[in-house]
Each structure stands twice: as structure tokens, then as C-alpha cells.
DRENDO-1510 file (C-alpha; in Angstrom, 1 decimal, always signed):
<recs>
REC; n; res; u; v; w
REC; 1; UNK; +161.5; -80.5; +39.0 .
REC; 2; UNK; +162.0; -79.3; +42.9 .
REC; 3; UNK; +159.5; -77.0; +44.0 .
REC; 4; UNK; +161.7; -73.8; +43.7 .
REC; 5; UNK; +162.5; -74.4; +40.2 .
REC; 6; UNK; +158.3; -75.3; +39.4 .
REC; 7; UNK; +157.5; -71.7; +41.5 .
REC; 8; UNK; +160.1; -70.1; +39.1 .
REC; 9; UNK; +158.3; -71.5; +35.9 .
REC; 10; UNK; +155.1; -70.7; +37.2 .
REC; 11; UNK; +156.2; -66.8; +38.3 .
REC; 12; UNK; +157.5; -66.4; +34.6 .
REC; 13; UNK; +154.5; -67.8; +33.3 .
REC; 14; UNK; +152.5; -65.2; +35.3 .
REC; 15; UNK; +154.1; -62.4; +34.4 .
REC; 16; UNK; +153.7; -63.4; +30.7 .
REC; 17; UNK; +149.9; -63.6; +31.1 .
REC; 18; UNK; +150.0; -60.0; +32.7 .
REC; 19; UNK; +151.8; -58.6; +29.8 .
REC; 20; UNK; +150.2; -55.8; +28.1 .
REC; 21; UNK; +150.9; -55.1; +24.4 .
REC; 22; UNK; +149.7; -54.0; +21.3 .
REC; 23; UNK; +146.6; -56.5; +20.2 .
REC; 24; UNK; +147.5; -59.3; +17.6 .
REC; 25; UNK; +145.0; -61.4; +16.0 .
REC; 26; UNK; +146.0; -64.7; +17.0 .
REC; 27; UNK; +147.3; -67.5; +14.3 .
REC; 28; UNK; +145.3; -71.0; +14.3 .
REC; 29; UNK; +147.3; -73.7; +15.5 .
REC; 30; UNK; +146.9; -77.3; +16.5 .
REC; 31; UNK; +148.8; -79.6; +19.1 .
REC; 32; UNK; +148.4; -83.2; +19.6 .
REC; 33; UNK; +148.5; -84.9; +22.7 .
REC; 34; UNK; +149.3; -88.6; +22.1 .
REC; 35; UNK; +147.9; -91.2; +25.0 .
REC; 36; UNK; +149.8; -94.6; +25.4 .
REC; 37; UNK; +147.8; -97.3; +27.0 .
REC; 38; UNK; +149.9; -99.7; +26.9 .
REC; 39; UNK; +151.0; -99.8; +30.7 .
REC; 40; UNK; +149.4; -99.6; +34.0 .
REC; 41; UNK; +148.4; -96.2; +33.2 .
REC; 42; UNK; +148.0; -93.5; +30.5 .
REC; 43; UNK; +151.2; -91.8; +29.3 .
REC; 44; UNK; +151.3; -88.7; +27.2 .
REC; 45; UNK; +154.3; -88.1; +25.0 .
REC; 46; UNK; +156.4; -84.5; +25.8 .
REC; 47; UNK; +159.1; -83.1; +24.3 .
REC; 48; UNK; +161.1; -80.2; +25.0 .
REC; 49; UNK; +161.0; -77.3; +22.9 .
REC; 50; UNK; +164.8; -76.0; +21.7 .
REC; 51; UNK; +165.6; -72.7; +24.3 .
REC; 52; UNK; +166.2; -70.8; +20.9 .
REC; 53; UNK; +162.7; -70.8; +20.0 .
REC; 54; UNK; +160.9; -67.0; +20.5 .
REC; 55; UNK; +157.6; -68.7; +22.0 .
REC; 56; UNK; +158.0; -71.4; +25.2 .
REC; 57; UNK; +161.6; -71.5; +24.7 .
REC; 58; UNK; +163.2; -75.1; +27.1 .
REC; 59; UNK; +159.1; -76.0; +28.2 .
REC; 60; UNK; +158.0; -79.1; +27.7 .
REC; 61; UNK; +155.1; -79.2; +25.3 .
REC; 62; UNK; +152.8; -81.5; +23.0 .
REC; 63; UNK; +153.7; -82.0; +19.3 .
REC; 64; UNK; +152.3; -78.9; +17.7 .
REC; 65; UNK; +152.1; -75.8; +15.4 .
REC; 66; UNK; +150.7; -72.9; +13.6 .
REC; 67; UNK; +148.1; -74.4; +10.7 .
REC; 68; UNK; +148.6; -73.7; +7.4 .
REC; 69; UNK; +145.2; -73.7; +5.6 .
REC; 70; UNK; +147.0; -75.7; +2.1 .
REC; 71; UNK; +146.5; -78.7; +5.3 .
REC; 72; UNK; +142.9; -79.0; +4.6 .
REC; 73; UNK; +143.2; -80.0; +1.2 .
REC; 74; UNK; +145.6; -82.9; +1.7 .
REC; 75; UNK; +143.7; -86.1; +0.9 .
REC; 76; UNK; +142.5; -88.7; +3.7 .
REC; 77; UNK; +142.1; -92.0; +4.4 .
REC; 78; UNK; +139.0; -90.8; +6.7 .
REC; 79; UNK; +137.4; -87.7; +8.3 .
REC; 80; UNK; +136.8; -86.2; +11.3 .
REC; 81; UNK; +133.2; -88.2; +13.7 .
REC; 82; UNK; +131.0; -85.8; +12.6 .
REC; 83; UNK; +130.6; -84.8; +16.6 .
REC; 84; UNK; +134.5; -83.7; +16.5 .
REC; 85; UNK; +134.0; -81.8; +13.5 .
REC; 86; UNK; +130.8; -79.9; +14.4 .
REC; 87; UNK; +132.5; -78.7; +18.1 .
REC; 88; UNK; +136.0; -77.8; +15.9 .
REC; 89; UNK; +134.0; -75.9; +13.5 .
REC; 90; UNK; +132.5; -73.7; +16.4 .
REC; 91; UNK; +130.5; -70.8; +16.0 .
REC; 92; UNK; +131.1; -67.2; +14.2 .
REC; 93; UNK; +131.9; -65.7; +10.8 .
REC; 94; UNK; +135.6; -67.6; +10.2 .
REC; 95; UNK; +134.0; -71.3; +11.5 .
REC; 96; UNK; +133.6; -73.4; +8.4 .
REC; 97; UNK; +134.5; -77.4; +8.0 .
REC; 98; UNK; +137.4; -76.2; +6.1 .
REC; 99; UNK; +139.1; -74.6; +8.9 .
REC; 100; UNK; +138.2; -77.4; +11.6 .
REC; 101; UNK; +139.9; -79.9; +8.8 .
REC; 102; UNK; +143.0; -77.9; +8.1 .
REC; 103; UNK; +143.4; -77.0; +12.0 .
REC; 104; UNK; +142.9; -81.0; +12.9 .
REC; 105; UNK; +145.2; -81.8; +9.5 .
REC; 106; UNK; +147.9; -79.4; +10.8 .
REC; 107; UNK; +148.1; -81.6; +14.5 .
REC; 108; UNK; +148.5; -84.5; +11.9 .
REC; 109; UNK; +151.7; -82.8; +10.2 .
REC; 110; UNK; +153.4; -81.2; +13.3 .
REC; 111; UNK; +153.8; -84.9; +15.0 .
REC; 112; UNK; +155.2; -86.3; +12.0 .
REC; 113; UNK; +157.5; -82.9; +11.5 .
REC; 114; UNK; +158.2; -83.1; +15.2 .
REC; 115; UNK; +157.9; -86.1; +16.7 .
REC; 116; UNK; +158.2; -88.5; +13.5 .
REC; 117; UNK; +154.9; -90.5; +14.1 .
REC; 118; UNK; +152.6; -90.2; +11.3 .
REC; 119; UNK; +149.1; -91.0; +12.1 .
REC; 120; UNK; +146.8; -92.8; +9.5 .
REC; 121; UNK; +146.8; -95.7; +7.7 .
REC; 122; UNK; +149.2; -98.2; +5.6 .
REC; 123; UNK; +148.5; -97.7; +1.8 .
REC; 124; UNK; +149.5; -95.7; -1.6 .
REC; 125; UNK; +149.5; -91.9; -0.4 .
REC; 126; UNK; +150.3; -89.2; -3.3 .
REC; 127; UNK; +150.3; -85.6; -3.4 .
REC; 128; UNK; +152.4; -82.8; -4.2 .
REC; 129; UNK; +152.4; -80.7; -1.0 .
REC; 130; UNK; +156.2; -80.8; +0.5 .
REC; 131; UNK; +155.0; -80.4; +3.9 .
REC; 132; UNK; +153.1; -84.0; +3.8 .
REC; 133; UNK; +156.2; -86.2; +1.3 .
REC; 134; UNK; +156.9; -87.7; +4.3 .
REC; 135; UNK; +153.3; -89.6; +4.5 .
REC; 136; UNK; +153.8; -90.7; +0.7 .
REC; 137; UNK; +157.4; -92.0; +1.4 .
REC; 138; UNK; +156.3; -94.0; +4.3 .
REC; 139; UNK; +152.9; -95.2; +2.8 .
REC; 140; UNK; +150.7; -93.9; +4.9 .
REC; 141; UNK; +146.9; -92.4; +4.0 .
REC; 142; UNK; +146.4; -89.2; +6.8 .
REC; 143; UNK; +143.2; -89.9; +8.7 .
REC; 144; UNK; +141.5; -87.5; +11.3 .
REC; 145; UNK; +139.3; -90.5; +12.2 .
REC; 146; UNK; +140.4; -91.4; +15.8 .
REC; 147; UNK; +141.2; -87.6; +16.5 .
REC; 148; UNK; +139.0; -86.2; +20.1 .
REC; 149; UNK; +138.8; -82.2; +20.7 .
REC; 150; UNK; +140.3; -81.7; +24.1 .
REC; 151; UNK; +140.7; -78.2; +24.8 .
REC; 152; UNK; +140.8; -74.6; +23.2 .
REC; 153; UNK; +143.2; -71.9; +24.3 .
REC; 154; UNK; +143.8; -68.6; +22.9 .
REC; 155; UNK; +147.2; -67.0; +24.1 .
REC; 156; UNK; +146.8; -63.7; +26.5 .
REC; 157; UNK; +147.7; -60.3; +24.7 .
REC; 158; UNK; +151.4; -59.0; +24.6 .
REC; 159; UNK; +153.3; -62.3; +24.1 .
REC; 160; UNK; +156.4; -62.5; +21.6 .
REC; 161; UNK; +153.3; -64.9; +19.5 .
REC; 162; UNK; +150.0; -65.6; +20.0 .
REC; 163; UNK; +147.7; -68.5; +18.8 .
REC; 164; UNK; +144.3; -70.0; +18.7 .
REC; 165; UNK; +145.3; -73.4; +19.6 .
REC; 166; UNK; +143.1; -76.5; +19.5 .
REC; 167; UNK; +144.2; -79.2; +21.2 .
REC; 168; UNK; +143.3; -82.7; +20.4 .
REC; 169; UNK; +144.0; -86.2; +21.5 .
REC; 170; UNK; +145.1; -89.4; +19.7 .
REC; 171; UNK; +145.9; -92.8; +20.6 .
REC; 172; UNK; +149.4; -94.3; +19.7 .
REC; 173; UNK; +147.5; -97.1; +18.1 .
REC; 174; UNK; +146.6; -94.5; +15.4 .
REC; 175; UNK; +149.9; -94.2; +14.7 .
REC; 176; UNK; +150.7; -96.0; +11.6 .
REC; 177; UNK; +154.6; -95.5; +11.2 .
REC; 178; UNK; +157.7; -94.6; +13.8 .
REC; 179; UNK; +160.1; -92.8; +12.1 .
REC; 180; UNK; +163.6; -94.2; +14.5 .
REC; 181; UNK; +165.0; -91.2; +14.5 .
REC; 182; UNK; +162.6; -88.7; +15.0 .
REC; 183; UNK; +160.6; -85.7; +12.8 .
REC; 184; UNK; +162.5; -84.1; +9.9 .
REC; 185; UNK; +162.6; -80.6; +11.9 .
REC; 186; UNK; +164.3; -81.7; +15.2 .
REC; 187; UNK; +161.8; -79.0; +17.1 .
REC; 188; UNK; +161.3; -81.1; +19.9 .
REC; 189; UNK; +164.0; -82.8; +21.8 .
REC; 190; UNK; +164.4; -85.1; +24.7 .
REC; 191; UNK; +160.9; -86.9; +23.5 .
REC; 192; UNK; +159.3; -89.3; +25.9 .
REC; 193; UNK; +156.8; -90.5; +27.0 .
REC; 194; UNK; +155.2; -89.7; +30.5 .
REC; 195; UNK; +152.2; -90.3; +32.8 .
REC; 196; UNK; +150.3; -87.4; +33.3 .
REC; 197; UNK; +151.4; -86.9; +37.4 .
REC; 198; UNK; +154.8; -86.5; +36.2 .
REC; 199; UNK; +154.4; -84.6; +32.9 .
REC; 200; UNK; +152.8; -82.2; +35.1 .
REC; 201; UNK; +156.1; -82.2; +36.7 .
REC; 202; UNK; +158.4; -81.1; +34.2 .
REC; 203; UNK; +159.0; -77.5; +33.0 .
REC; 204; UNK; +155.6; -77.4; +31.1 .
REC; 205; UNK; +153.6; -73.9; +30.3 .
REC; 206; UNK; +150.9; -73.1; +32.9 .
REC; 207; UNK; +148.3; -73.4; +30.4 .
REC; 208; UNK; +149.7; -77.5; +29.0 .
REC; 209; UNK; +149.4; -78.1; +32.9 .
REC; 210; UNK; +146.1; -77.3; +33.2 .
REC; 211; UNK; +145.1; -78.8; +30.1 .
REC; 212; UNK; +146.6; -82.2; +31.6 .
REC; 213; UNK; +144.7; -81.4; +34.8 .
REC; 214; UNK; +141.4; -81.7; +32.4 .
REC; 215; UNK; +142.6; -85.0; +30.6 .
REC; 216; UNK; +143.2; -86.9; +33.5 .
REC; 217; UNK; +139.6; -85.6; +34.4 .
REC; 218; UNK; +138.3; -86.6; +31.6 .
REC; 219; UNK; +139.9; -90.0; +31.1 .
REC; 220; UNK; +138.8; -90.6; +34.8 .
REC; 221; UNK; +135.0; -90.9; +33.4 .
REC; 222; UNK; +135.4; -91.8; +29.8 .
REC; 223; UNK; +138.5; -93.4; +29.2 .
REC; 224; UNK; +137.6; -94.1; +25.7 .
REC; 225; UNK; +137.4; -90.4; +25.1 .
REC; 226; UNK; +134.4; -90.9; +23.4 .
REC; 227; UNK; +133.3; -88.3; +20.5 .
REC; 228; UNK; +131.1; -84.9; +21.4 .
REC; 229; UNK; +132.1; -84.2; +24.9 .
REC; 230; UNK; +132.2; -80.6; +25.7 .
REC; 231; UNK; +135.8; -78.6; +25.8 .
REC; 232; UNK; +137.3; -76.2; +27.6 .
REC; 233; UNK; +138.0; -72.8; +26.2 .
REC; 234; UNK; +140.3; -70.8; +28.1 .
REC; 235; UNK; +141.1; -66.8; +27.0 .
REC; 236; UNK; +141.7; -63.8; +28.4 .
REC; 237; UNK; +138.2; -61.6; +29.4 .
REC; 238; UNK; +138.5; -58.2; +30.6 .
REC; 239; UNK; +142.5; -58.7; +32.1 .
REC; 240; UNK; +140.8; -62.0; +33.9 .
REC; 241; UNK; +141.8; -65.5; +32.5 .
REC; 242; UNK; +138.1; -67.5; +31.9 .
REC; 243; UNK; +137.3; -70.6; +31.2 .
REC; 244; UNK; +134.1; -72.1; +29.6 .
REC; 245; UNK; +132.6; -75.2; +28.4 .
REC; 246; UNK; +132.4; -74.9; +24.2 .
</recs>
């Protein structure tokens, strides 16, 4: 993207964040940013979202969606490192280990709806949920085992939707199957995957660019992304945009 075009996201962005509105209790969701290693460098997979969508119509965006709490009762081949799950649970009356495991469970099922890649591992997988026949057609057990918390973000009042987004991280060696053609919803298109200089490049949200600006960081002095680290939490305070270590 030339630098008019990146100003233009960024001014629309902007004036999204300064939007006032009626306040709406934001919806958990989850996003997954996958990490190739593969290569000379780290690559993240992006896809673009379709420019019908109500919420980031045309950005470029991780693998993601609103959590449906039914997600933490799906059976797994492993859980969450205790570190991960004790930082997702966080703090306050609605933080239990059921909702870390249906928010990190949710990541899980918007890759393979999106993206087609189902993270886990080969074996017999049953269950009855729709949303997850996909895993148990494939053979693959769901496991939360190699997921890291990378970031928190809780979108600014007076957008079309707003969510309490966890994103976490995942290696493409955790991915047990590649669907060829792609995640039964089609939500993304144009999937591929990017270094992180030039997905900051495309026509991402403000808030996925800063978010990459932290995983590079982060990668720079851990590039295991080893479990516990501290995250990011970025919300709106008093009209200003805040973030804090969680």
C-alpha cells in the first residue's frame, strides 16, 4: 500500500476510535495469529475480510471471531500451559477457566471455519457440536497446548460491533490438517502468508498493526514465545486509548 492510501486507512480508523455512541457490553472473541518459521524469517498468515462484512469490512485481519461459550466444552487432545490459562483467565467477577477455554477453543474453530487449518492432533475425534464436524471428519483431536496469549484489545465505544478480543499465537507446526481449499465459511479471502514488515503494510486495522508491532518485539527476545510473559491490554480510558501490561 502507497503512503496516501495507508494515511487514508489510518484517518478512517481514527475517526472510528473517536466515535461516540450508546455503550455496548462488548462480545468475547478470539483471533489467532499463525507464525511460519519455515523461511528466513517469521511470516504471519492474513486474510482479507469480505468488504460486505458490518465490522473491518476489505482489512486485512487474523483468523478470528466472536466465542461461543458451547466451545469450552468440546473435548481436547490437551489444555492450555497452566501459565497461559491463568493470564487468559484474568481477574474479576466473569474470569473463570471456563471462559479462558471457550475464548482459546473459539481461536481454534475460527481458523478452521476461516482459514481451513485445524490445529491439534491426528486421532479419532467425536462429538456432536456442528460447529467442530469438521475436526471429526478430518481426524483431528483440538488441543490448546501450543497456544501463547499475545495481546488483549477491547474495541472503543460507538463502533457498528464491539469485542473483547484475545489474541493468541500458534505455530503452523500445530497445525495438524490443510484443508486445499480453504475454511467452510469463505470469510477470509486472498489468504497468505506474510512477514510481519509487510503485513504491517497491507490494509490492516490500526489496532492488528500495533499488535504486530508487539510480536515482532516480542519474538525479537523470545523467539520461542515461551509461556507466562506479560500482555498487552489496550482499551479506551476516559476518551484516551491506554495500554497496560496484564
Amino acid at each position: 500500500m502507497d503512503g496516501l492510501d495507508r494515511a487514508a486507512v489510518d484517518r478512517a480508523e481514527a475517526k472510528d476510535f473517536s466515535l461516540g455512541g450508546k455503550p455496548m457490553r462488548p462480545r468475547d472473541a478470539a483471533t489467532l495469529i499463525l507464525l511460519d518459521r519455515s523461511g528466513d524469517e517469521v511470516r504471519v498468515l492474513m486474510g482479507r475480510r469480505h468488504r460486505k462484512h458490518a465490522f473491518m469490512p476489505g482489512r486485512f485481519v487474523f483468523p478470528g471471531g466472536r466465542t461461543d461459550p458451547a466451545d469450552g466444552r468440546i473435548p481436547v487432545a490437551a489444555g492450555l500451559h497452566p501459565e497461559e490459562e491463568r493470564r487468559l483467565i484474568g481477574t474479576g467477577s466473569r474470569a473463570t477457566p471456563a471462559r479462558a477455554r471457550a475464548v482459546a477453543m473459539s481461536a481454534i474453530r475460527e481458523t478452521y471455519e476461516e482459514a481451513g487449518l485445524l490445529i491439534g492432533e491426528k486421532g479419532p475425534f467425536s462429538t456432536t457440536a456442528k460447529d467442530w464436524q469438521g475436526f471429526a471428519d478430518n481426524g483431528v483431536r483440538p488441543s490448546l497446548s501450543g497456544l501463547r496469549y499475545i495481546a488483549r484489545a477491547i474495541t472503543p465505544p460507538g463502533r457498528v460491533r464491539r469485542f473483547d478480543t484475545r489474541f493468541l499465537a500458534a505455530w503452523r507446526d500445530d497445525v495438524a490438517v490443510e484443508l486445499p481449499d480453504g475454511g467452510p465459511t469463505h470469510e477470509l479471502e486472498e489468504l497468505m502468508w506474510l512477514p510481519i514488515p509487510r503485513a504491517r503494510e497491507t490494509e490492516v486495522p490500526l489496532i492488528t498493526r500495533t499488535i504486530l508491532d508487539d510480536l515482532e518485539q516480542r519474538l525479537g527476545s523470545d523467539p520461542e514465545l515461551r509461556p507466562g510473559a506479560p500482555v498487552p491490554f489496550y482499551s479506551m480510558r476516559y476518551n484516551r486509548f491506554e495500554r497496560k501490561l496484564i
